[in-house]
PASEBA-1860 file (N, C-alpha, C; in nm, 3 decimals):
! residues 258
1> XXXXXXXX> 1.589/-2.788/0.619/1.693/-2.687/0.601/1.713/-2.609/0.729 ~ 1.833/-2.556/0.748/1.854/-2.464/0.866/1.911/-2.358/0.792 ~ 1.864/-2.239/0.911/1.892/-2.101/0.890/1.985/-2.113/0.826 ~ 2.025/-1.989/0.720/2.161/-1.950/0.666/2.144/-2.066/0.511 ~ 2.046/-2.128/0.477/2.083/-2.226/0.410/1.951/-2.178/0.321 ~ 1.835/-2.082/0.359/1.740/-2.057/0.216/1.814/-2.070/0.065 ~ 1.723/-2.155/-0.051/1.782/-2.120/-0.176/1.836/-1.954/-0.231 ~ 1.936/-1.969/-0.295/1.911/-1.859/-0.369/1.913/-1.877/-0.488
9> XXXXXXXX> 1.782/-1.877/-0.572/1.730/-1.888/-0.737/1.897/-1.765/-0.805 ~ 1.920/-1.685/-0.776/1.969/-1.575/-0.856/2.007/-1.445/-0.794 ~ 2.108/-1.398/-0.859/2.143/-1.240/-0.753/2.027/-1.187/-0.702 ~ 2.112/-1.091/-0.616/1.989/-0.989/-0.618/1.927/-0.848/-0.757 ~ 1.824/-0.842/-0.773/1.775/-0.770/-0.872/1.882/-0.609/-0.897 ~ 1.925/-0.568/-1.000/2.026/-0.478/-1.001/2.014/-0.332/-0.910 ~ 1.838/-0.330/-0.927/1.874/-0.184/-0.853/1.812/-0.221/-0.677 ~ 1.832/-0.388/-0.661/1.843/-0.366/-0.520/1.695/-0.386/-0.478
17> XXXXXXXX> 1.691/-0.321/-0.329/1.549/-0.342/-0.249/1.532/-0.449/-0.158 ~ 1.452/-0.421/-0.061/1.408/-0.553/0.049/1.339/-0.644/-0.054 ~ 1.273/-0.612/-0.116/1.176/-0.694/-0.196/1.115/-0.621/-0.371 ~ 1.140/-0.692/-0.455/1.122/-0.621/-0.575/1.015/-0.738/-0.663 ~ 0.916/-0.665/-0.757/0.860/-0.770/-0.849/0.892/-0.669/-1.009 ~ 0.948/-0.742/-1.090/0.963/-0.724/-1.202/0.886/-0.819/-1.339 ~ 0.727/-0.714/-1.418/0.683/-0.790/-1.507/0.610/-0.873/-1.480 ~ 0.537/-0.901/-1.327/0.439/-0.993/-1.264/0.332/-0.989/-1.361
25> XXXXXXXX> 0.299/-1.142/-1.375/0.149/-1.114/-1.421/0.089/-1.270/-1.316 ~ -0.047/-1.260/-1.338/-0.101/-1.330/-1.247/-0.256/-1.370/-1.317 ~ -0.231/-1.508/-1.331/-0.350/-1.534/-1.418/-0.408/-1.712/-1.329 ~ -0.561/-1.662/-1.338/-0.659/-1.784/-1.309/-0.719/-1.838/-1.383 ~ -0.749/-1.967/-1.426/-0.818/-2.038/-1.511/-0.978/-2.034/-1.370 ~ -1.049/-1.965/-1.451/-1.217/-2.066/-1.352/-1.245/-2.208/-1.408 ~ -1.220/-2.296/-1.215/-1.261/-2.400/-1.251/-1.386/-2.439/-1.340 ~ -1.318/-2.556/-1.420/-1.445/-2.630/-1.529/-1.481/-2.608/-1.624
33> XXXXXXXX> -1.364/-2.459/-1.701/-1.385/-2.386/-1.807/-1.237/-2.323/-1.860 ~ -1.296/-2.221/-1.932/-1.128/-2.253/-1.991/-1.098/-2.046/-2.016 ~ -1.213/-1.961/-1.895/-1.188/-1.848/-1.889/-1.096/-1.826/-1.799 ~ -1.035/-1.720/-1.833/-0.907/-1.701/-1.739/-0.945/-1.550/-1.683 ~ -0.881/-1.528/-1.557/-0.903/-1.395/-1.489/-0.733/-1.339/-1.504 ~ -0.726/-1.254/-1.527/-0.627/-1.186/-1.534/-0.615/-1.068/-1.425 ~ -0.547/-1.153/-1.297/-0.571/-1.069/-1.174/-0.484/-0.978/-1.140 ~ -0.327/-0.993/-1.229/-0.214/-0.909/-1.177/-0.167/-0.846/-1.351
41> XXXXXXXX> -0.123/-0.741/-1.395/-0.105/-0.743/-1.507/0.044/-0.705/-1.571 ~ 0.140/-0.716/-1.516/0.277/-0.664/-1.553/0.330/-0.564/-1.427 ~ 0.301/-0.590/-1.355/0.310/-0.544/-1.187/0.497/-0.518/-1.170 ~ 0.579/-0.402/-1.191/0.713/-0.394/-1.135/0.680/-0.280/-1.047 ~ 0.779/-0.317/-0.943/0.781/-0.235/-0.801/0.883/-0.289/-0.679 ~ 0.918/-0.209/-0.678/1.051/-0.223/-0.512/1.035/-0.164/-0.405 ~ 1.057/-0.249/-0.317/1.001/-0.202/-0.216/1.121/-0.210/-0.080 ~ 1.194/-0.082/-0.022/1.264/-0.078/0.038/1.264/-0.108/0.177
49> XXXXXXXX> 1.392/-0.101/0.222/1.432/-0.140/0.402/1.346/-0.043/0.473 ~ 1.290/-0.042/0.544/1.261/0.069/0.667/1.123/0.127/0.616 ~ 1.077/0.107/0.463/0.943/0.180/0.412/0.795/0.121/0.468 ~ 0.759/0.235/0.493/0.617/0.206/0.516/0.499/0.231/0.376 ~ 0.455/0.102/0.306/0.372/0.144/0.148/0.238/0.081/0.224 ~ 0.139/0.155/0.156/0.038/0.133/0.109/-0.034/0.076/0.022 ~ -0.098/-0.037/0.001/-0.175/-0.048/-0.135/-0.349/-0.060/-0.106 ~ -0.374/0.015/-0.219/-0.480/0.061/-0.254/-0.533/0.044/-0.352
57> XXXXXXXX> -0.691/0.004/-0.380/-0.770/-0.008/-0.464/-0.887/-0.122/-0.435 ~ -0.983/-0.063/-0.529/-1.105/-0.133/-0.511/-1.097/-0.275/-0.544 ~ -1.214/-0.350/-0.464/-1.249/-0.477/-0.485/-1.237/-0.497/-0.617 ~ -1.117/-0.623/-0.591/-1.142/-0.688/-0.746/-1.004/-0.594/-0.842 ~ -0.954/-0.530/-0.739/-0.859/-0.456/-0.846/-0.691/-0.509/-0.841 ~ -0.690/-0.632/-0.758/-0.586/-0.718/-0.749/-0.487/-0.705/-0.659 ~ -0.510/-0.628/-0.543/-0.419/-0.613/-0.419/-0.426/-0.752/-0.351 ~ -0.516/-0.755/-0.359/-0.538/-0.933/-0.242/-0.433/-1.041/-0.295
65> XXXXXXXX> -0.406/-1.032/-0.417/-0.338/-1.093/-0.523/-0.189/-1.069/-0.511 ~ -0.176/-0.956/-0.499/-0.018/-0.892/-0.490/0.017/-0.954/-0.313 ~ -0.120/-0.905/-0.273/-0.013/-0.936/-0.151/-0.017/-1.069/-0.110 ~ -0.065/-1.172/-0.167/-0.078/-1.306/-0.163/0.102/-1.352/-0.228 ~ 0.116/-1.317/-0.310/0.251/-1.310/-0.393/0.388/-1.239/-0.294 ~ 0.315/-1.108/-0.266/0.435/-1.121/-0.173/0.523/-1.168/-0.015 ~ 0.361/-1.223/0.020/0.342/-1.326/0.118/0.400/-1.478/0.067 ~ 0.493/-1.532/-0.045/0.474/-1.618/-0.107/0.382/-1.711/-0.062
73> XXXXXXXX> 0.259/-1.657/-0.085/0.168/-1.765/-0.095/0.161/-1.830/-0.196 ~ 0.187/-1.757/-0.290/0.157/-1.774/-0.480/0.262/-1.743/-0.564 ~ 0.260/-1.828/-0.673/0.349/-1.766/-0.750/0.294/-1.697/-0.861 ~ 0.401/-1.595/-0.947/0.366/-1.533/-1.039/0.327/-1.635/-1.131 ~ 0.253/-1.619/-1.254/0.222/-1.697/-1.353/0.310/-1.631/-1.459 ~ 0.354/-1.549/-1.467/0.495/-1.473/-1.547/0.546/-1.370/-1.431 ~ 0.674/-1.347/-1.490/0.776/-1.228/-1.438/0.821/-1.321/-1.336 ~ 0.898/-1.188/-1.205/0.981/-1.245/-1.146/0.983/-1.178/-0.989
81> XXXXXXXX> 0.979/-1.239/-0.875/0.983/-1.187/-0.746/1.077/-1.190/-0.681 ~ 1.144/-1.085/-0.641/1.293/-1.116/-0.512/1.236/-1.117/-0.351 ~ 1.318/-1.163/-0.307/1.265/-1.159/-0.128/1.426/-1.165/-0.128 ~ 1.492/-1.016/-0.059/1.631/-1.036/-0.070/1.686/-1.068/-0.185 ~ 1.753/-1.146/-0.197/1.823/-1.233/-0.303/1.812/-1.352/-0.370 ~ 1.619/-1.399/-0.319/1.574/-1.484/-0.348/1.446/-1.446/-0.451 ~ 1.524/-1.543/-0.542/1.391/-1.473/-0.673/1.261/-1.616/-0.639 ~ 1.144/-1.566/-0.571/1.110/-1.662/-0.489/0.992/-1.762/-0.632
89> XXXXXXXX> 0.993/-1.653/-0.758/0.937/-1.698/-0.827/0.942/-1.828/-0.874 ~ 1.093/-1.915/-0.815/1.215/-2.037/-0.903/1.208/-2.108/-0.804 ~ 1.160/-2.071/-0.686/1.157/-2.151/-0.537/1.052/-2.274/-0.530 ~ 1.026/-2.378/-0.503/0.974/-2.467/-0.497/0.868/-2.437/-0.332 ~ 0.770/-2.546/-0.307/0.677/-2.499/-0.169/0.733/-2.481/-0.060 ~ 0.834/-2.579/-0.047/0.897/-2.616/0.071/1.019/-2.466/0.108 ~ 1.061/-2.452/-0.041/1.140/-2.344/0.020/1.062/-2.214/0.022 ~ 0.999/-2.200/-0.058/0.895/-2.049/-0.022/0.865/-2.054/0.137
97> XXXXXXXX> 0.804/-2.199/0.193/0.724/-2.196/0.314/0.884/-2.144/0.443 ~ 0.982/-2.215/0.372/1.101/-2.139/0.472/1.127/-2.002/0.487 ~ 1.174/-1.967/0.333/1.151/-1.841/0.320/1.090/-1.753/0.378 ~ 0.942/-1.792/0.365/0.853/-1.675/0.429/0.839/-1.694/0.574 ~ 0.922/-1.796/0.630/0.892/-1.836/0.794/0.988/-1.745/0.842 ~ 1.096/-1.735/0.756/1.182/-1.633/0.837/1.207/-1.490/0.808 ~ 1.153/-1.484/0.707/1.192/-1.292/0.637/1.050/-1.263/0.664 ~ 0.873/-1.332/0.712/0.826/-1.205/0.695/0.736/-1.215/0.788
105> XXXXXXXX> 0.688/-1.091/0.799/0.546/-1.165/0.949/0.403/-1.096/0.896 ~ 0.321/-1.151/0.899/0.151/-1.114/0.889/0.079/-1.066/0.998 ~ 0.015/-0.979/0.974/-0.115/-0.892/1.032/-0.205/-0.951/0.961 ~ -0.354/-0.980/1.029/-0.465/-1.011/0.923/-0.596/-0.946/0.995 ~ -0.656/-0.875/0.910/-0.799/-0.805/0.939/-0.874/-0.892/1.087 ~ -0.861/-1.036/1.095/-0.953/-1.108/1.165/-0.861/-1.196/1.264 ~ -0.755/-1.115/1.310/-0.668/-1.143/1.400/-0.575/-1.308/1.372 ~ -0.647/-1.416/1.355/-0.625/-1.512/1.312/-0.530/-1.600/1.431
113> XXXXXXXX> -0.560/-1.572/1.601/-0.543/-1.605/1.696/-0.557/-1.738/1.695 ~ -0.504/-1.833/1.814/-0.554/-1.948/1.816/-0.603/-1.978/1.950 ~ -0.741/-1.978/1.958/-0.855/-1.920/2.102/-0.801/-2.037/2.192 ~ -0.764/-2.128/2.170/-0.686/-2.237/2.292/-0.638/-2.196/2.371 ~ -0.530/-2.085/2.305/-0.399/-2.034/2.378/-0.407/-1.955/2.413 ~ -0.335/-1.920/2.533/-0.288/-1.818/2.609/-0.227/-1.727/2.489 ~ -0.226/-1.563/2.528/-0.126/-1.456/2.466/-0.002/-1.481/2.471 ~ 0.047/-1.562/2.551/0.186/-1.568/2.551/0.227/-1.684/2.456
121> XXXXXXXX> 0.136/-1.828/2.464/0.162/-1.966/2.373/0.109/-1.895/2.265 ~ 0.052/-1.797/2.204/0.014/-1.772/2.074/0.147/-1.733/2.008 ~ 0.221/-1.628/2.092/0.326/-1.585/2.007/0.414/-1.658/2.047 ~ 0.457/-1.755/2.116/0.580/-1.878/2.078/0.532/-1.999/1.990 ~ 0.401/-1.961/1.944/0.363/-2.055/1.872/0.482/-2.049/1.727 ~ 0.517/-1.947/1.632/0.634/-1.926/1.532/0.732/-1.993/1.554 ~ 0.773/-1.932/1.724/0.902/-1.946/1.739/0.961/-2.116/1.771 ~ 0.823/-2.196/1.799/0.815/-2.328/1.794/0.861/-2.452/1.649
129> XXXXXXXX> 0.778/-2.355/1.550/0.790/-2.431/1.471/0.943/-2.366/1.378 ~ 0.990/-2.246/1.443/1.133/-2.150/1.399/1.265/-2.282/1.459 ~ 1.178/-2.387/1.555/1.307/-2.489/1.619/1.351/-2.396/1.730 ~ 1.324/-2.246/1.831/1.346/-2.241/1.899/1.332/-2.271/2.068 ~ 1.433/-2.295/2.135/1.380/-2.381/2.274/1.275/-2.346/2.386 ~ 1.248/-2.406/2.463/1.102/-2.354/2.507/1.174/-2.216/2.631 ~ 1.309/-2.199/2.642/1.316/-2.101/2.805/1.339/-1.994/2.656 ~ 1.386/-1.991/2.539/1.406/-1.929/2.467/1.285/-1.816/2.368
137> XXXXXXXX> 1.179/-1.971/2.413/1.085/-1.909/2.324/0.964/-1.817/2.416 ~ 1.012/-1.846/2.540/0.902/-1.777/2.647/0.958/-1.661/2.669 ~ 1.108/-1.651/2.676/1.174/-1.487/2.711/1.141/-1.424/2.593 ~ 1.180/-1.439/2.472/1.112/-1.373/2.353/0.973/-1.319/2.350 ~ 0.889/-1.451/2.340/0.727/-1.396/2.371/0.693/-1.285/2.474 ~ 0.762/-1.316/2.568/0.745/-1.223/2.718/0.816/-1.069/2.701 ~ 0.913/-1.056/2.585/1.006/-0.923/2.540/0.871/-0.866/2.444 ~ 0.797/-0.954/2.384/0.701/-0.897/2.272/0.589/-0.867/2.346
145> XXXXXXXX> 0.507/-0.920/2.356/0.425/-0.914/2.504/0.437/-0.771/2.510 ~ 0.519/-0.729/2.630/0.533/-0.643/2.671/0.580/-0.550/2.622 ~ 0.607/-0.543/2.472/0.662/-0.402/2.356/0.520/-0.368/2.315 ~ 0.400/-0.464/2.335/0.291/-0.446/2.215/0.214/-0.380/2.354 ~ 0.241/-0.351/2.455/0.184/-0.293/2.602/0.033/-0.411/2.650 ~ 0.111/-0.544/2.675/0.007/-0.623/2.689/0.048/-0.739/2.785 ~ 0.169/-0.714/2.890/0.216/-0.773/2.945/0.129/-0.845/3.029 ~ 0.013/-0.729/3.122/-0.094/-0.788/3.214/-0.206/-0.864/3.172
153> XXXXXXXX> -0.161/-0.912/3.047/-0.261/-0.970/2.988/-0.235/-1.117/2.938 ~ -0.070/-1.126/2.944/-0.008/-1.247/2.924/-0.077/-1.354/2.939 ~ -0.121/-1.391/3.014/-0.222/-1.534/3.033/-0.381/-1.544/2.988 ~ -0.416/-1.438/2.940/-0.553/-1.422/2.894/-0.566/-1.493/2.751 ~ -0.669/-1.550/2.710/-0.689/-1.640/2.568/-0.777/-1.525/2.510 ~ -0.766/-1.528/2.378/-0.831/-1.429/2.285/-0.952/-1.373/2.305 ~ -1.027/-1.427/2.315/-1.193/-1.435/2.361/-1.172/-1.356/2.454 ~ -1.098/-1.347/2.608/-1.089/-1.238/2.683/-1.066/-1.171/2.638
161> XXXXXXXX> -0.990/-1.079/2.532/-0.954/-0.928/2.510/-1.063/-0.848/2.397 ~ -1.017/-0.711/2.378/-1.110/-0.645/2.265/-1.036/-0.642/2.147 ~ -1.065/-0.664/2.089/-1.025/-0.648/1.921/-0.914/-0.584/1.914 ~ -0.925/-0.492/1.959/-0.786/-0.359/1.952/-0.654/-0.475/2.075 ~ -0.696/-0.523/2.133/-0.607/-0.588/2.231/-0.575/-0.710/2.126 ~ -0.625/-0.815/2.118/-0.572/-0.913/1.976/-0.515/-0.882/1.845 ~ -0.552/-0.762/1.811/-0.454/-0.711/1.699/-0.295/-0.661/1.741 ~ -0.306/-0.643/1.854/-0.197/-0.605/1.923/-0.082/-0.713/1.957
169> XXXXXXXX> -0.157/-0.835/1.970/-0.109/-1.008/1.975/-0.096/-1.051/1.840 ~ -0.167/-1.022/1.726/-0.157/-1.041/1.606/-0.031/-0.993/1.564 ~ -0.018/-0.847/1.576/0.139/-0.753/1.578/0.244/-0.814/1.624 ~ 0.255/-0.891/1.790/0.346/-0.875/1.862/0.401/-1.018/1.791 ~ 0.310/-1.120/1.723/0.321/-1.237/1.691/0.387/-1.265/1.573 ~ 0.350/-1.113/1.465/0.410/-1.110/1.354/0.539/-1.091/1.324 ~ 0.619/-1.024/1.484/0.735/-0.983/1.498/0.832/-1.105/1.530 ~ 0.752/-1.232/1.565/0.889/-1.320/1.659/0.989/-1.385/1.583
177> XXXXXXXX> 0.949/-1.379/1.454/1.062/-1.411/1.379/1.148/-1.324/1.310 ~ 1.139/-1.167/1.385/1.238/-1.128/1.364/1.224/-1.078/1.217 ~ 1.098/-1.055/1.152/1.137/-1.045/0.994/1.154/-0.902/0.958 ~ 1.221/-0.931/0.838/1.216/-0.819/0.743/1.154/-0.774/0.675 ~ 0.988/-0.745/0.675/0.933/-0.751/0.596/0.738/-0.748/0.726 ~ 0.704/-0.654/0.740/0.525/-0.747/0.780/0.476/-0.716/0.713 ~ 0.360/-0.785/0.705/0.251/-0.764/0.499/0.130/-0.756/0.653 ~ 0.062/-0.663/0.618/-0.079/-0.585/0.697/-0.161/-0.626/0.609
185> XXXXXXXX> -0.292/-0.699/0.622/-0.396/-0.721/0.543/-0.529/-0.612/0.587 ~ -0.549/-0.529/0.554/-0.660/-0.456/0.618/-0.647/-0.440/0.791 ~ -0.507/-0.419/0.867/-0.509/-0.439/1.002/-0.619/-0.384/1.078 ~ -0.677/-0.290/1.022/-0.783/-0.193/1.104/-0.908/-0.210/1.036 ~ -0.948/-0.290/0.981/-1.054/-0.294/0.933/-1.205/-0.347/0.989 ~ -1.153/-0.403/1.079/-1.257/-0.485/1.236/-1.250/-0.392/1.317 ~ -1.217/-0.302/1.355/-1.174/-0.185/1.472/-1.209/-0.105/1.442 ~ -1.285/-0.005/1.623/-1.321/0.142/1.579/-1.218/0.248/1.550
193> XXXXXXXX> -1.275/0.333/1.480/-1.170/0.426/1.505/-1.058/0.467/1.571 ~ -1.096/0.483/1.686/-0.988/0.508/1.802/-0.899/0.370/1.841 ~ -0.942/0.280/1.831/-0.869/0.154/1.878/-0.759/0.129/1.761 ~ -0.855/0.180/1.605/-0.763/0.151/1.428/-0.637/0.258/1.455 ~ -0.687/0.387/1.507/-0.563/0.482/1.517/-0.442/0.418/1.628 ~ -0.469/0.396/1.700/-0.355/0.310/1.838/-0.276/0.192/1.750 ~ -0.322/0.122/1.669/-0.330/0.007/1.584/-0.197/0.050/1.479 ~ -0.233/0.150/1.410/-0.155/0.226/1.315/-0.046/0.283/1.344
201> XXXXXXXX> -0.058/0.361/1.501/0.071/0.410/1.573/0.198/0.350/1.617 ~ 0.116/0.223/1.638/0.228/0.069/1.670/0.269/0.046/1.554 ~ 0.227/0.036/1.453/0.290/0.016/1.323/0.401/0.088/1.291 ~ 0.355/0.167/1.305/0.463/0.322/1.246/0.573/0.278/1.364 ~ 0.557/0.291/1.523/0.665/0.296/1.546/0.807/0.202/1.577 ~ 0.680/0.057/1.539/0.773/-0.017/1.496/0.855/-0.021/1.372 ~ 0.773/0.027/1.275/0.858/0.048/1.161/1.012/0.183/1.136 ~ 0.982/0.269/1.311/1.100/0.348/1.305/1.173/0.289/1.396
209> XXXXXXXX> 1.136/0.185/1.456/1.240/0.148/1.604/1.316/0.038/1.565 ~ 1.271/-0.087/1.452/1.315/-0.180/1.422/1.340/-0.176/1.272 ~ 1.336/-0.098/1.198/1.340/-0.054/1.040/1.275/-0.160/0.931 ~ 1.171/-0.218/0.999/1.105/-0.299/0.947/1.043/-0.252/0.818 ~ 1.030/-0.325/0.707/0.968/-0.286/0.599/0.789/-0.308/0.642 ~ 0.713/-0.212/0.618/0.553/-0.243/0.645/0.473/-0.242/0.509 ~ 0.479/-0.358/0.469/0.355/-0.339/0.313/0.191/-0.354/0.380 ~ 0.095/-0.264/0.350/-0.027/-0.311/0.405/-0.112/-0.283/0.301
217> XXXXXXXX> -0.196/-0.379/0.321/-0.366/-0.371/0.178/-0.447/-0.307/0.276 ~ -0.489/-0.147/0.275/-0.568/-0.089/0.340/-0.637/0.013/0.270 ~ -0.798/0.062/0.292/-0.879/0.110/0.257/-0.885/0.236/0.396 ~ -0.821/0.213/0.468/-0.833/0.350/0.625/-0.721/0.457/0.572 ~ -0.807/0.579/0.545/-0.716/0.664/0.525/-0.649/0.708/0.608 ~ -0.620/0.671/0.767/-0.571/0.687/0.889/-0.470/0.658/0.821 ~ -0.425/0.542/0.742/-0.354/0.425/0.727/-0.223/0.518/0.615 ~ -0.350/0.582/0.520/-0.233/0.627/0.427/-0.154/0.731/0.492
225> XXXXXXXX> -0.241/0.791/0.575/-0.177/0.937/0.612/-0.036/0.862/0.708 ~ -0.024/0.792/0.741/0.102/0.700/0.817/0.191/0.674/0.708 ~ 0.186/0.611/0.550/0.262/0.565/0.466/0.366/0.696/0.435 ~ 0.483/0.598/0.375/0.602/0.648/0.295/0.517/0.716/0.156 ~ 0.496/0.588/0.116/0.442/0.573/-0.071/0.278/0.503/-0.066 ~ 0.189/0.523/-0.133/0.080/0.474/-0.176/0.081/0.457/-0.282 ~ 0.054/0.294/-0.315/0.060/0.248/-0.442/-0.110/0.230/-0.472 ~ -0.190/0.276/-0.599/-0.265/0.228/-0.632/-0.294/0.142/-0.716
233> XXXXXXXX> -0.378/0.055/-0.736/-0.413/-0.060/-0.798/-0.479/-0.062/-0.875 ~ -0.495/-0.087/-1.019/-0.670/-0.080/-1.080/-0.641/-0.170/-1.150 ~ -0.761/-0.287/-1.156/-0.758/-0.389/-1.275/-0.630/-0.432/-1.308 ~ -0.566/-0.482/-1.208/-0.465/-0.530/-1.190/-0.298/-0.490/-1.232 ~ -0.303/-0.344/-1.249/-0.233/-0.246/-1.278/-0.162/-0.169/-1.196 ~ -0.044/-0.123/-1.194/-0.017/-0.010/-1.108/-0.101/0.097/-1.173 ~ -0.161/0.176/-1.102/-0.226/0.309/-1.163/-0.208/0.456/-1.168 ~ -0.114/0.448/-0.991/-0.012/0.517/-0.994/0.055/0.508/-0.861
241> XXXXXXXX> 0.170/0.592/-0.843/0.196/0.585/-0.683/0.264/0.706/-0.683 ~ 0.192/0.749/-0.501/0.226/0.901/-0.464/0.293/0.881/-0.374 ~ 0.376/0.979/-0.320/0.400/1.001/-0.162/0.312/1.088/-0.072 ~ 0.312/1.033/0.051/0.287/1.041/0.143/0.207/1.247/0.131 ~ 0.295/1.350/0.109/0.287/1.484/0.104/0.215/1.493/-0.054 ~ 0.207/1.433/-0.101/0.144/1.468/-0.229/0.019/1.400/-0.260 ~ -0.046/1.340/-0.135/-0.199/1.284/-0.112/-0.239/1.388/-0.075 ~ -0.407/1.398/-0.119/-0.512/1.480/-0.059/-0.618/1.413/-0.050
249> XXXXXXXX> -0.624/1.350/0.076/-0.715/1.216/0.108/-0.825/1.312/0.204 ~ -0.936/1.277/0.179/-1.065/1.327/0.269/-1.083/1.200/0.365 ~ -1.112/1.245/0.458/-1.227/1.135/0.584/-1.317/1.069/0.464 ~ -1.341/0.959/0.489/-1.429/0.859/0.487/-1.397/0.819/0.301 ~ -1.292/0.842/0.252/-1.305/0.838/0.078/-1.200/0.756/0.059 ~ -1.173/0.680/-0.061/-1.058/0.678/-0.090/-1.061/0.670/-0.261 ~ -0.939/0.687/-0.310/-0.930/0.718/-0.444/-1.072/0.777/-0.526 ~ -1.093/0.872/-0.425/-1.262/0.987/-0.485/-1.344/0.891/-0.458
257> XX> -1.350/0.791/-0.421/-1.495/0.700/-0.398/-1.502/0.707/-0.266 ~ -1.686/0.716/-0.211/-1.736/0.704/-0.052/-1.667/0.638/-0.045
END
């Protein structure tokens, strides 16, 4: 398929949004038996242009899950997911894998670099398999590069930099396709403090310079104090969701737990 040609399962959802799930549920059979985990439980939520959300909650309380779903990694086992105007729930592999090649980009806790490559072949690595040309895909990389403040570093392979410098390549990499949408998996969760705060700042101001939607699964309250909305999670539930001014988050806690 070429650009301009993703399925569309169905309108877009009535009241709209970059991305909406209506009635999700999300269920596992454990192999070799016939118990089921019930990881997502009737999950509706929209999630707008330009927002920066949060999700939150303890191990096991089904964020990894949500954001696996809205990564179409997965599909719902009931309800229904939009990406735009694509209810991606009706989408088959091939078109999810398009889908998500072009509307969204990933952050992941463990950078998820490819140590071969140079900083610069890491992030035309997308734009390679996006079908764009190689003078095309090096001016791009080389525009990102140097937005994520890592220009002098262009030729360095992962293993040369610090953590806080590869998350920064992780970022700049998540951007080359241009999406609407980056899903943050714990971005700061390998990083000290000071390197997680620099980490978070790039976030934010990409999310005001390019109106990027930012969904992230984070436990750093650095992280919330940056969000629009914080959604919490429990046992596979929404449990509730605040804004941003109506958190009272302590150092080192989150939802009252160390």
């Amino acid at each position: 398929m070429t650009q301009g040609h993703i399925p569309v399962a169905i309108d877009r959802p009535p009241d709209g949004g970059m991305a909406r799930l209506e009635g999700v549920h999300k269920i596992y059979r454990k192999p070799g038996g016939s118990v089921e985990v019930h990881a997502l439980r009737g999950i509706t939520l929209t999630f707008r242009r330009a927002e920066y959300v949060a999700i939150c909650g303890a191990s096991g309380s089904g964020k990894s899950t949500l954001m696996n779903l809205l990564g179409c990694l997965d599909r719902p086992t009931f309800g229904r997911y939009w990406l735009g105007n694509a209810d991606v729930s009706l989408l088959d592999d091939d078109a999810r894998s398009e889908l998500r090649g072009r509307r969204l980009g990933f952050v992941f806790q463990d950078f998820n670099l490819i140590p071969q490559l140079t900083v610069l072949e890491n992030l035309e690595v997308p734009l390679f398999y996006q079908g764009v040309g190689p003078g095309a895909r090096q001016e791009r990389a080389l525009q990102l590069v140097k937005r994520v403040g890592l220009a002098d570093r262009k030729d360095h392979r992962p293993m040369e930099l610090s953590g806080g410098q590869q998350q920064r390549v992780a970022i700049a990499r998540a951007l080359a396709n241009d999406p609407a949408i980056i899903l943050a998996d714990e971005p700061t969760g390998n990083l000290d403090t000071g390197t997680g705060t620099e980490i978070i700042e790039l976030l934010s101001s990409l999310n005001r310079e390019r109106h990027v939607t930012i969904i992230t699964a984070t436990h750093d309250h650095k992280m919330l104090a940056a969000s629009h909305r914080v959604v919490w999670i429990r046992d596979g539930r929404i449990d509730r969701i605040e804004k941003r001014e109506d958190l009272d988050i302590a150092v080192g806690t989150i939802d009252g737990q160390a």
